[in-house]
C-alpha positions in Angstrom: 14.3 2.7 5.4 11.0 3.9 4.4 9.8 3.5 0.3 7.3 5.6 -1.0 5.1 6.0 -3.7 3.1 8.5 -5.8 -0.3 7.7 -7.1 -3.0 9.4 -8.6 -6.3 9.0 -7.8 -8.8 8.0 -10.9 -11.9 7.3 -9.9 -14.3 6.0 -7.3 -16.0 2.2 -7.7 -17.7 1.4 -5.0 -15.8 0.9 -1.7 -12.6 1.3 -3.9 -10.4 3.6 -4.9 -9.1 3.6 -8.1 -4.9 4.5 -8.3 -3.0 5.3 -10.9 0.9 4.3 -10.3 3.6 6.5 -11.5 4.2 3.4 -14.4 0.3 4.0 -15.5 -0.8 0.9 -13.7 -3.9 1.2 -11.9 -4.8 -0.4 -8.4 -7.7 -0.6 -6.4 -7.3 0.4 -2.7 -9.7 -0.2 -0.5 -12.0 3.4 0.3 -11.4 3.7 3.8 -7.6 4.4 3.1 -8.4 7.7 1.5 -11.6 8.6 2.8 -10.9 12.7 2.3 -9.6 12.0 -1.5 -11.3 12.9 -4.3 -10.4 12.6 -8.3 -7.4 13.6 -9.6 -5.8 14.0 -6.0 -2.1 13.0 -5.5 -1.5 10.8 -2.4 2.2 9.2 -1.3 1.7 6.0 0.1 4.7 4.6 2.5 6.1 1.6 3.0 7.2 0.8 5.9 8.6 -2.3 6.8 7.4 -4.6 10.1 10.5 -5.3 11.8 9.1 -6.8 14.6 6.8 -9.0 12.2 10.0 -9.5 9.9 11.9 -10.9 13.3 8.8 -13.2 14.3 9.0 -14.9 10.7 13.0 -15.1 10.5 12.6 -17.1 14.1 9.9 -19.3 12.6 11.3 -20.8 10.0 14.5 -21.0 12.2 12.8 -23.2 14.3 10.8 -24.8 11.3 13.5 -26.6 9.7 15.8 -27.2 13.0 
């Protein structure tokens, strides 16, 4: 399953991006992430999960506490 998420962009400091979250938080994403945005653009951010990362980790600590 794949999340999503609205943000808003605020502002511009630096080589961040400055996000406002649908719950009025802000965030700072790195520039390079949205390097075509400008203020007051809308961007969705997914979130997809790693699988194959989420698999490596599960085995790990498998074999961590054998």
């Amino acid at each position: 399953m794949i999340d999503f998420m609205i943000v808003t962009v605020d502002r511009f400091e630096g080589d961040f991006a400055v996000v406002e979250t649908e719950n009025r938080e802000t965030v700072n994403l790195p520039r390079i992430l949205v390097p075509d945005a400008s203020e007051g653009d809308r961007i969705r951010i997914e979130l997809a999960p790693d699988t194959a990362l989420k698999k490596e980790i599960e085995d790990f600590m498998e074999n961590l506490f054998e």
